[in-house]
N, C-alpha and C positions, 0 to 999 in steps of 0.2 A: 462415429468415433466417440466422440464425449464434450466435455467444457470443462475448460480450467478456469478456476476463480478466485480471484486475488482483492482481497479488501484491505484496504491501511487502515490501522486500529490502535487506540492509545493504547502502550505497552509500557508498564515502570514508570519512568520520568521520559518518556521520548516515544518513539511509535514503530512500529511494528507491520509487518502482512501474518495475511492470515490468506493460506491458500488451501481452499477446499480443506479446512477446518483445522490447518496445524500450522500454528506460530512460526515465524522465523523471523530471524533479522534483530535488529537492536537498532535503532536510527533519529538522529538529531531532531531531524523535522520532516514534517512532514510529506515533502517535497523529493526531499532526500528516501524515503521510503518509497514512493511514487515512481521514481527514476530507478529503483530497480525491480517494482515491480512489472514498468513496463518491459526490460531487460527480459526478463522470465518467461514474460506474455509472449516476448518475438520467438522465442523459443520453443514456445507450445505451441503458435501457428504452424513453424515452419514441422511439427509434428502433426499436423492433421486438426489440432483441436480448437472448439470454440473459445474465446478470450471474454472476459468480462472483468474489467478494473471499478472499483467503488472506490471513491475518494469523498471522507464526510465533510460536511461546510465547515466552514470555521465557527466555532463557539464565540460565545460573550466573553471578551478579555484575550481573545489569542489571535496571535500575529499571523498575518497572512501565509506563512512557510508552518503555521503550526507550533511554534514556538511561543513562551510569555509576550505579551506587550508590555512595551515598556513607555 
């Protein structure tokens, strides 16, 4: 079959997926990107394919959901 692959990536002021290599989404935080990437993923299983979600650590100065600290 194949793999689908979904990464959350800083996008503008907020974050984004990046699936198999084309932007989509627009998203608050982090988390909120996450949650529908895994939406996507159930989707592509129940099609046959491999799933792989990346989700990157939190940087110096940013809140656990990916947003500013405050």
């Amino acid at each position: 079959m194949g793999q689908a692959a979904y990464k959350i990536i800083r996008h503008e002021d907020g974050w984004a997926i990046d699936h198999n290599g084309k932007v989509m989404g627009s998203y608050a935080t982090k988390e909120a990107a996450f949650e529908s990437a895994a939406g996507a993923a159930s989707n592509s299983i129940k099609e046959g394919l491999g799933v792989s979600i990346e989700v990157p650590q939190r940087a110096a100065g940013e809140a656990a959901m990916g947003g500013k600290a405050v």
